[in-house]
VEXDREN-440572 format. One record per residue (C-alpha): residue number from 1; residue in three letters; x, y, z. Coordinates in steps of 0.5 Angstrom, whole numbers, plus 500, padded with zeros to 3 digits. Example, Ala and Ser with C-alpha at 12.3 -4.5 7.8 and 13.67 -1.06 7.14 Angstrom:
2
@n 1, res ALA, c1 525, c2 491, c3 516
@n 2, res SER, c1 527, c2 498, c3 514
END
This chain:
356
@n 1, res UNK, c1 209, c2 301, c3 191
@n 2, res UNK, c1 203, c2 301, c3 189
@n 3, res UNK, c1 204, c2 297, c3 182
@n 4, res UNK, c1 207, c2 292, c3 189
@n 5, res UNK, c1 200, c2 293, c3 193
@n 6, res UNK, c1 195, c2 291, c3 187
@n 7, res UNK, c1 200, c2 284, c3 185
@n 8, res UNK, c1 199, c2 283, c3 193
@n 9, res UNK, c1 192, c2 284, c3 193
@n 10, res UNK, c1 192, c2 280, c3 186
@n 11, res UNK, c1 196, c2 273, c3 190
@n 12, res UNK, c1 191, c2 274, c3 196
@n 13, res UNK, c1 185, c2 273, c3 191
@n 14, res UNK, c1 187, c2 268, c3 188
@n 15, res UNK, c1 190, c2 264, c3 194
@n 16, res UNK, c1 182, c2 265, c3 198
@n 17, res UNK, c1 179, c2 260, c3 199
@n 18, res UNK, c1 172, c2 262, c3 200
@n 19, res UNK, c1 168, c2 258, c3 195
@n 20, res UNK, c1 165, c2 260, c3 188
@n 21, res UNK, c1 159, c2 264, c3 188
@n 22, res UNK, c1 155, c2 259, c3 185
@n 23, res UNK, c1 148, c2 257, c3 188
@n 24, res UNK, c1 151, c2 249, c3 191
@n 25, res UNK, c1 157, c2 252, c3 193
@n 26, res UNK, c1 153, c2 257, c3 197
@n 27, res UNK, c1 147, c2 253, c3 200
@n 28, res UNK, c1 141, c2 257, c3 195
@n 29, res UNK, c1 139, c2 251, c3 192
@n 30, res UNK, c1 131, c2 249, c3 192
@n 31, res UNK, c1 130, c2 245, c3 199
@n 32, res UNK, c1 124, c2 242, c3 201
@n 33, res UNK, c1 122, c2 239, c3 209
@n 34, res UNK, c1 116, c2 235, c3 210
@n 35, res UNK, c1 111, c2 238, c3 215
@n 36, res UNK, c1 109, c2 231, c3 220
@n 37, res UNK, c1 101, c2 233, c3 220
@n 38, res UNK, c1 096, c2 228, c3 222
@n 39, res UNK, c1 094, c2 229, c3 215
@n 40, res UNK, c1 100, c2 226, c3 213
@n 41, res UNK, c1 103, c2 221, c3 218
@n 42, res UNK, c1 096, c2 218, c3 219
@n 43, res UNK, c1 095, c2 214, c3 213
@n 44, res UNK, c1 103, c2 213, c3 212
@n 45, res UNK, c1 101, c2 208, c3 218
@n 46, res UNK, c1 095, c2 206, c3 215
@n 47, res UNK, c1 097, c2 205, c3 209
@n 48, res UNK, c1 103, c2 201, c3 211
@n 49, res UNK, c1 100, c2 196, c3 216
@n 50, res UNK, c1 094, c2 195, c3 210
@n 51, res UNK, c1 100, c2 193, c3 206
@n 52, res UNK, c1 105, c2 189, c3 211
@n 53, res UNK, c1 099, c2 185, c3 213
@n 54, res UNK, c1 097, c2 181, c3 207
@n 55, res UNK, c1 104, c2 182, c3 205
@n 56, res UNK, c1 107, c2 177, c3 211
@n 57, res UNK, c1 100, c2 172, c3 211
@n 58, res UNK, c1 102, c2 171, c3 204
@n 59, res UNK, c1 110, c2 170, c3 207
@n 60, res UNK, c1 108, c2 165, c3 212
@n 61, res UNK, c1 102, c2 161, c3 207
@n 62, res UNK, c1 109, c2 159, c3 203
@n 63, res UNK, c1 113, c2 158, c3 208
@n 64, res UNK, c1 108, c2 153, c3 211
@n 65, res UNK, c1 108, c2 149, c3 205
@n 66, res UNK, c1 115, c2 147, c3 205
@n 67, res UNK, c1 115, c2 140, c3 209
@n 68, res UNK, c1 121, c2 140, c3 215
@n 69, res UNK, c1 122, c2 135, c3 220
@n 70, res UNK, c1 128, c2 136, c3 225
@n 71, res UNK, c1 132, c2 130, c3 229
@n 72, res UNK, c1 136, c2 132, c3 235
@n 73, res UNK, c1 141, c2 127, c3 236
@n 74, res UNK, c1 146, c2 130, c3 241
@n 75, res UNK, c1 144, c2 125, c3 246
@n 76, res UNK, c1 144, c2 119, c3 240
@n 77, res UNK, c1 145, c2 112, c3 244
@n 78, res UNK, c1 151, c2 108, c3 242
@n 79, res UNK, c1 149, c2 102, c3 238
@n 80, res UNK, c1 150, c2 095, c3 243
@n 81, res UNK, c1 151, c2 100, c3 249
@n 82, res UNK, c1 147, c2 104, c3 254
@n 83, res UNK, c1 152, c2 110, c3 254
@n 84, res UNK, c1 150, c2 115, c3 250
@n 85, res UNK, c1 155, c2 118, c3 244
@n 86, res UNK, c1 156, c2 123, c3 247
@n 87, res UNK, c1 159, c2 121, c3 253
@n 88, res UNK, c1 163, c2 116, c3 250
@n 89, res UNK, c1 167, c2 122, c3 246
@n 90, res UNK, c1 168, c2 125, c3 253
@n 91, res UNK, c1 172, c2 119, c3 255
@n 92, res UNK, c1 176, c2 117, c3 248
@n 93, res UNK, c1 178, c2 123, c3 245
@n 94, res UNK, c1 178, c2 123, c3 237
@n 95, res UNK, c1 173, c2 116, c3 237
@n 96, res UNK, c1 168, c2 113, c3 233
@n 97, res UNK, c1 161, c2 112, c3 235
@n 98, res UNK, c1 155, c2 109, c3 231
@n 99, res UNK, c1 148, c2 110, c3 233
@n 100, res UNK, c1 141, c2 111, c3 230
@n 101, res UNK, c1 135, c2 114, c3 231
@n 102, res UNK, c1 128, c2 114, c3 228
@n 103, res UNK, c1 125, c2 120, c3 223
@n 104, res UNK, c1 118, c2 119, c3 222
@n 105, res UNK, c1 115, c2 122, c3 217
@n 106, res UNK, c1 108, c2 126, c3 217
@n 107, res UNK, c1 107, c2 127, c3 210
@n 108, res UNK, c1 108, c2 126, c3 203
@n 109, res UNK, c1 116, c2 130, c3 202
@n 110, res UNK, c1 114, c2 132, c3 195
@n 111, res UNK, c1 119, c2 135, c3 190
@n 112, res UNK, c1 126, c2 137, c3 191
@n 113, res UNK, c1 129, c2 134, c3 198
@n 114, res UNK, c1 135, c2 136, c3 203
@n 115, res UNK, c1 139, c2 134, c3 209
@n 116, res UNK, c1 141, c2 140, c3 213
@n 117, res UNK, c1 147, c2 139, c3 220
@n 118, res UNK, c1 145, c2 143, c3 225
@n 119, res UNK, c1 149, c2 146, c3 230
@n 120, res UNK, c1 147, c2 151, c3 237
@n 121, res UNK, c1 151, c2 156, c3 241
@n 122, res UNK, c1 157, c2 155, c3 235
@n 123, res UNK, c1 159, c2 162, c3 235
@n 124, res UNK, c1 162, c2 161, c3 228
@n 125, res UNK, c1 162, c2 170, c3 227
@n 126, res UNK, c1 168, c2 171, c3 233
@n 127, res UNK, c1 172, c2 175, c3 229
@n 128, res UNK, c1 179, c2 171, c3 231
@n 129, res UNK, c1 175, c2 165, c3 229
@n 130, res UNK, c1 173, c2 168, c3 222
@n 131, res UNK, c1 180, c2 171, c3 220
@n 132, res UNK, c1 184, c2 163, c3 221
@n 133, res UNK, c1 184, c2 162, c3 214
@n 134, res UNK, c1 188, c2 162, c3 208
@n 135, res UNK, c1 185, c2 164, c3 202
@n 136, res UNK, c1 191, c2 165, c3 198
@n 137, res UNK, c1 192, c2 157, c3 200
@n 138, res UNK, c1 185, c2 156, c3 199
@n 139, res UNK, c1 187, c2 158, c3 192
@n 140, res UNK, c1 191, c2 152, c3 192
@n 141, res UNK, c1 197, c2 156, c3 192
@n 142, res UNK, c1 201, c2 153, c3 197
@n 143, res UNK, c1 206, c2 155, c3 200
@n 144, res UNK, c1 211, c2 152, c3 206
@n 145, res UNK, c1 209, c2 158, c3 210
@n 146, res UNK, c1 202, c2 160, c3 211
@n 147, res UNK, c1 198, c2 166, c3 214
@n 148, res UNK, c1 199, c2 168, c3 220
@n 149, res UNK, c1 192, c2 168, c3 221
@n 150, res UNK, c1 191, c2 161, c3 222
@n 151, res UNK, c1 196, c2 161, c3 229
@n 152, res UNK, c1 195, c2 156, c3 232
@n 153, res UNK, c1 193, c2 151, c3 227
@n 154, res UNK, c1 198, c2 153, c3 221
@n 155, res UNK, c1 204, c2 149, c3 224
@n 156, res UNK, c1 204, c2 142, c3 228
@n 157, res UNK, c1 208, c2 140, c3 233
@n 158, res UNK, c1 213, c2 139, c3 228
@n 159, res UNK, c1 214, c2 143, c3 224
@n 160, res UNK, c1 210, c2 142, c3 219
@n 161, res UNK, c1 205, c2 147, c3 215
@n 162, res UNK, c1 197, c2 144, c3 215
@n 163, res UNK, c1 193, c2 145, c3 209
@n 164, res UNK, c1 188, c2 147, c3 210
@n 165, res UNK, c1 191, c2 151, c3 216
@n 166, res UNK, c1 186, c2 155, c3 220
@n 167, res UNK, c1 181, c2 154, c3 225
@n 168, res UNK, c1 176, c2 154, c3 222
@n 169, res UNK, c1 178, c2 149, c3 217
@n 170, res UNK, c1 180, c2 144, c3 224
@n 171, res UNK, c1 174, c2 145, c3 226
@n 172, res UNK, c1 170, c2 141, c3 220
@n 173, res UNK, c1 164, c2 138, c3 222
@n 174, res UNK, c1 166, c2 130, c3 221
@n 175, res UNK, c1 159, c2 128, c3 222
@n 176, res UNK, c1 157, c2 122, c3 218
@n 177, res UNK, c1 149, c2 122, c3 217
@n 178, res UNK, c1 145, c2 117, c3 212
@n 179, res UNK, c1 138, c2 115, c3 211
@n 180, res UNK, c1 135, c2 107, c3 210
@n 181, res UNK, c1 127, c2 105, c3 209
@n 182, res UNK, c1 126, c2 098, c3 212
@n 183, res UNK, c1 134, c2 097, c3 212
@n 184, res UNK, c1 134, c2 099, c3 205
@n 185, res UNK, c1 140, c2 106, c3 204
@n 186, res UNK, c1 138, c2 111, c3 201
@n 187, res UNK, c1 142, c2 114, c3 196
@n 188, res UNK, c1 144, c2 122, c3 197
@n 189, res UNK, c1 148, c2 126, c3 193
@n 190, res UNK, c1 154, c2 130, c3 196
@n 191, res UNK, c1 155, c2 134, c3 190
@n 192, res UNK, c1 151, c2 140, c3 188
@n 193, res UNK, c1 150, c2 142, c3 196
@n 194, res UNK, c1 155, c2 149, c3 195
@n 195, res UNK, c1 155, c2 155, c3 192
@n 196, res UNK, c1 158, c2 155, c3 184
@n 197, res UNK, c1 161, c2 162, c3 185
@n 198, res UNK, c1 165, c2 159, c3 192
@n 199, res UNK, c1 168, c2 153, c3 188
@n 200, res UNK, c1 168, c2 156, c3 181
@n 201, res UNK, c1 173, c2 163, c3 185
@n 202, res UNK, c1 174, c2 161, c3 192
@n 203, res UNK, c1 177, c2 154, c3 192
@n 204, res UNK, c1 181, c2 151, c3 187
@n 205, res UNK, c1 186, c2 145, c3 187
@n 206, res UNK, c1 193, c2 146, c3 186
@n 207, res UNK, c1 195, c2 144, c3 178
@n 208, res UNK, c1 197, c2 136, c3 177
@n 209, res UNK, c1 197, c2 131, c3 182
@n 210, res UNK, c1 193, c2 133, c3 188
@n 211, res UNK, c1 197, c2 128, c3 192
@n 212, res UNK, c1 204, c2 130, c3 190
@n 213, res UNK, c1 201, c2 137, c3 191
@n 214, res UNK, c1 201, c2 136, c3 199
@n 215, res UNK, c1 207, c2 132, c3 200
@n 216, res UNK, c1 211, c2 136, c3 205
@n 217, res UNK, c1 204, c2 138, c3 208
@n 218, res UNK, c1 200, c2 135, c3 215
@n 219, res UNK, c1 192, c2 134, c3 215
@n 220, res UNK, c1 189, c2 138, c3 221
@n 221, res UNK, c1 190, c2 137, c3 228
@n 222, res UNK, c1 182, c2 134, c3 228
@n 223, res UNK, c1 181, c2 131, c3 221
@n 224, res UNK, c1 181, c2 123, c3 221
@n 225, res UNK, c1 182, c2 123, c3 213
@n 226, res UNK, c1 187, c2 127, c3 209
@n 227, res UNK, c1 185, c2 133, c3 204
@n 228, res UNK, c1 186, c2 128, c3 198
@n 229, res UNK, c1 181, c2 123, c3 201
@n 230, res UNK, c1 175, c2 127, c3 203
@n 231, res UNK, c1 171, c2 123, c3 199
@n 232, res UNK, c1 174, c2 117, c3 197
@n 233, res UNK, c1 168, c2 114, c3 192
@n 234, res UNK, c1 169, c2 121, c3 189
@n 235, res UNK, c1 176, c2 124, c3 186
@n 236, res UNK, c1 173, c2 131, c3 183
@n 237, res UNK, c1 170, c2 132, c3 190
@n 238, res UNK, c1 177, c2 132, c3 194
@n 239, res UNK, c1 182, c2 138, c3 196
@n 240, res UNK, c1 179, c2 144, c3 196
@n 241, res UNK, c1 174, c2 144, c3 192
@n 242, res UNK, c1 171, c2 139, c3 197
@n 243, res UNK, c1 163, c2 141, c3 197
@n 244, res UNK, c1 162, c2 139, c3 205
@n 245, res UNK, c1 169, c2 144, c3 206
@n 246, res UNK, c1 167, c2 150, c3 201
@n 247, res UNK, c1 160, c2 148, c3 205
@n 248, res UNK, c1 163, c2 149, c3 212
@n 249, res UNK, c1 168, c2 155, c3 210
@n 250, res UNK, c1 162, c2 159, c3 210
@n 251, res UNK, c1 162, c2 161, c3 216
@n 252, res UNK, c1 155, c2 163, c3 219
@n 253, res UNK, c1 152, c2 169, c3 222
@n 254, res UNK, c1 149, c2 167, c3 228
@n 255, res UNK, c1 151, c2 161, c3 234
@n 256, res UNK, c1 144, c2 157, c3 231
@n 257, res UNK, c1 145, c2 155, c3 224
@n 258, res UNK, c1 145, c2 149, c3 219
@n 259, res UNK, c1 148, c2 148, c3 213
@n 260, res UNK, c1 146, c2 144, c3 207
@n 261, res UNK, c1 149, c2 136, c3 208
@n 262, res UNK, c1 146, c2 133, c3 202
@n 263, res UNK, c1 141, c2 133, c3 196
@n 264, res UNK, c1 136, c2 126, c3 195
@n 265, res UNK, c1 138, c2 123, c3 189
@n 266, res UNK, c1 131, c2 123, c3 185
@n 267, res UNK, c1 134, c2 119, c3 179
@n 268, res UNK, c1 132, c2 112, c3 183
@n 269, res UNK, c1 125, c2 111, c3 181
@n 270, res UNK, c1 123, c2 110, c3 187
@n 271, res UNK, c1 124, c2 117, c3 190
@n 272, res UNK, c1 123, c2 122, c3 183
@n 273, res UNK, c1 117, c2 125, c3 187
@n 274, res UNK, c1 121, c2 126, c3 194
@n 275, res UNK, c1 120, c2 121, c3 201
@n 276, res UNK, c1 113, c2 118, c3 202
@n 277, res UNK, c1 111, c2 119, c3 209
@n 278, res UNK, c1 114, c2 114, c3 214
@n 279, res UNK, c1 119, c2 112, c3 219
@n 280, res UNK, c1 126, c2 112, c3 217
@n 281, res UNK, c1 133, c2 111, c3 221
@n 282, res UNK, c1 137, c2 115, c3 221
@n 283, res UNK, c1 145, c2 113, c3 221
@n 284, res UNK, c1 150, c2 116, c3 224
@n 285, res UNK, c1 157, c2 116, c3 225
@n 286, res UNK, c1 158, c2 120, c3 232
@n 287, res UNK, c1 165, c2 124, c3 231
@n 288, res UNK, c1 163, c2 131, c3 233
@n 289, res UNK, c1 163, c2 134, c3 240
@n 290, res UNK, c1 159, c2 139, c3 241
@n 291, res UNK, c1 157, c2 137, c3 249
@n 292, res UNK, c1 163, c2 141, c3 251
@n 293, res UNK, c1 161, c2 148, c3 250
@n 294, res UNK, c1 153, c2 146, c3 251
@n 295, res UNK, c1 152, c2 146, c3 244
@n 296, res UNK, c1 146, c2 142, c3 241
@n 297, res UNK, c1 146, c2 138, c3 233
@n 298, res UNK, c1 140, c2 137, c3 229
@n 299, res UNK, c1 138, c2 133, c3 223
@n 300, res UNK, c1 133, c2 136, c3 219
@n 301, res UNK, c1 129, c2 134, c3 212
@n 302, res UNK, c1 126, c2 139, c3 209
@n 303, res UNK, c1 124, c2 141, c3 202
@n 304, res UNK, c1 123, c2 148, c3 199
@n 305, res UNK, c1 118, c2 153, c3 197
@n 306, res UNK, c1 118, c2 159, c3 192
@n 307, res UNK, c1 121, c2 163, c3 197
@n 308, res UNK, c1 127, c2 157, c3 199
@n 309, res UNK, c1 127, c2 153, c3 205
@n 310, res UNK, c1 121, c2 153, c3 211
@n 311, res UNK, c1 122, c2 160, c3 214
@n 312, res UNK, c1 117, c2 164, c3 218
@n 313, res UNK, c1 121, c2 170, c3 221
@n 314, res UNK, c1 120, c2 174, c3 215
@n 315, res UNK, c1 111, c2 173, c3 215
@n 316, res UNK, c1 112, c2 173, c3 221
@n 317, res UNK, c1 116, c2 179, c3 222
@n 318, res UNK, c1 111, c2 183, c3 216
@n 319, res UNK, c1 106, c2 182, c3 220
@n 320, res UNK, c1 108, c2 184, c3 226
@n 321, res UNK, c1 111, c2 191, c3 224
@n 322, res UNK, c1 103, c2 192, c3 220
@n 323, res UNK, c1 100, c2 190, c3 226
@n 324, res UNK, c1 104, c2 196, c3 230
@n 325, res UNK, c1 103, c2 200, c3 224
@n 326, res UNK, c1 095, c2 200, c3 225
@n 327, res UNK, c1 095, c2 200, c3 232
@n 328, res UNK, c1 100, c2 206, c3 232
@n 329, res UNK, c1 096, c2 210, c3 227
@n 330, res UNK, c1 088, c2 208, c3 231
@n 331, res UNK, c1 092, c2 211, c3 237
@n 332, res UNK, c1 094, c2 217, c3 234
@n 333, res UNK, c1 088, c2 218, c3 230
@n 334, res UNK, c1 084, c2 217, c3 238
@n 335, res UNK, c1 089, c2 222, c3 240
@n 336, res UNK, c1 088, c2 228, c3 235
@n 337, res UNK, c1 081, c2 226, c3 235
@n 338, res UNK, c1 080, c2 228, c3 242
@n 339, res UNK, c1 085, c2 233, c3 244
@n 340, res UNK, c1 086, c2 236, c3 237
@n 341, res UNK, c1 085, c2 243, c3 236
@n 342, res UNK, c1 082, c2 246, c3 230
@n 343, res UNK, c1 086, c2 252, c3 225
@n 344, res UNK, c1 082, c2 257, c3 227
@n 345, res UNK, c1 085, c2 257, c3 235
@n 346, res UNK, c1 092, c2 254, c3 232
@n 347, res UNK, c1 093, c2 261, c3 228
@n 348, res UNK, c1 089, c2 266, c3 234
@n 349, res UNK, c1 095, c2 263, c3 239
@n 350, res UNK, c1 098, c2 269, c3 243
@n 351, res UNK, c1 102, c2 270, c3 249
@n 352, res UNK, c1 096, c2 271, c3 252
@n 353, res UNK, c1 091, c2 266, c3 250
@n 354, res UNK, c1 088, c2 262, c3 255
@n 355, res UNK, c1 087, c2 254, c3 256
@n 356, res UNK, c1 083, c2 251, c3 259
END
């Protein structure tokens, strides 16, 4: 019996689960927790807010130097009538409307020149919106039965699957925007506007002929052109790797945004520095509805900086947490300046200390 006692004892040893006797395992491990003194939270705000000031003015410096102007052509009035577009896709659904509006210039736009859409209160992050993709077709691998993500836009009322199907990729701005000078076009790129890693891995055309590729399948409900005929002038620009489709497929983060539309095309002599200042005429074909849930369309020019495009959040929002900083620190420091108590009476406290 006791040679069966020892051998219980033995398998109850080695089935504990109490952990091993080392200082991890047992919490003995070194420790160190900070004391917050004035002595050592004062200057952490001093020294944070001496920081962030000059830090957000340098922000904000660059960010002025970049050059933007913004048209808002919601309202845009059709050419040859008194209605406005908007109005006028109210009343033909799926119509075309030409308008125009002037771009004036203040200054010189030197360097790299972009043309940006942009779009309110389109709330491009609901998450139904953002699952209503297929990525595998994306790929271009085609297949008669899409994602059930892309409901309802997966199918027509025939039957028939979409490509590209989903609704993110229904709702394509459709918007056509160019820019003239004393009736003269200027010329802009449409390629070079999307991110090489989203056309070198995200989007890809099937293998072969792209138009055979698509027999057996319908545009979207609201495109007026085919996959195969999104660019026209442009073959290596169609399907998929469609740069104003990649542009769009990503979707943004907040209900005001703008995407890049088009590049200046700098090889012409005459605009190798940029846009001279000046009033300009924008020309639009006016496709997009966008009164219907009270949103707004922009287009912006704009050029860049060291830090990117005109943005002042970030000076700004360094200036603004440098500015708290100091005047949290100079509050505290008043504070313990007048109500502070020295160590000598902090180590002389006892139930019967007074206070007056």
């Amino acid at each position: 019996m006791s040679t069966q006692n020892v051998g219980n004892e033995e398998n109850a040893a080695s089935k504990s689960k109490r952990p091993s006797d080392s200082a991890f395992k047992q919490q003995r491990l070194p420790a160190w927790q900070p004391v917050l003194t004035a002595r050592t939270v004062l200057p952490t705000f001093f020294v944070i807010g001496i920081l962030f000031i000059p830090i957000g003015v340098v922000l904000l410096h660059f960010s002025n130097t970049a050059n933007e102007v913004i048209v808002d052509y919601t309202q845009c009035k059709q050419i040859g009538g008194n209605q406005t577009c908007a109005d006028f896709l109210k009343n033909n659904t799926g119509g075309r409307c030409l308008c125009e509006e002037n771009v004036h210039l203040p200054v010189d736009f030197n360097g790299d020149v972009y043309m940006y859409y942009g779009l309110t209160n389109y709330y491009q992050n609901h998450r139904r919106y953002v699952k209503s993709r297929d990525d595998e077709q994306l790929l271009g691998r085609l297949s008669l039965t899409p994602n059930s993500d892309c409901t309802p836009f997966a199918y027509t009322d025939d039957g028939t699957p979409i490509a590209p199907c989903g609704a993110i990729a229904n709702s394509l701005f459709n918007d056509s925007l160019t820019l003239s000078l004393n009736n003269e076009p200027i010329k802009l790129f449409n390629t070079g506007i999307a991110w090489p890693s989203d056309k070198r891995v995200k989007f890809r055309n099937p293998e072969g002929n792209l138009n055979k590729s698509l027999e057996g399948f319908a545009k979207p409900l609201f495109w007026q052109t085919g996959l195969a005929d999104l660019d026209p002038l442009n073959p290596d620009n169609n399907g998929f790797q469609n740069e104003d489709l990649i542009v769009w497929m990503r979707t943004a983060a907040l209900p005001s945004f703008r995407k890049l539309y088009r590049r200046l095309n700098q090889t012409v002599p005459e605009y190798a520095k940029g846009l001279k200042a000046g009033n300009y005429t924008l020309h639009i074909t006016y496709n997009y509805p966008v009164v219907s849930f009270d949103g707004t369309k922009r287009m912006i020019l704009s050029t860049t900086s060291v830090l990117g495009g005109k943005n002042p959040f970030l000076g700004i929002a360094y200036i603004v947490v440098g500015a708290i900083c100091v005047t949290l620190g100079l509050a505290l420091l008043f504070i313990h300046m007048r109500c502070s108590r020295s160590n000598m009476e902090m180590i002389n406290v006892n139930p019967h200390t007074q206070y007056s």
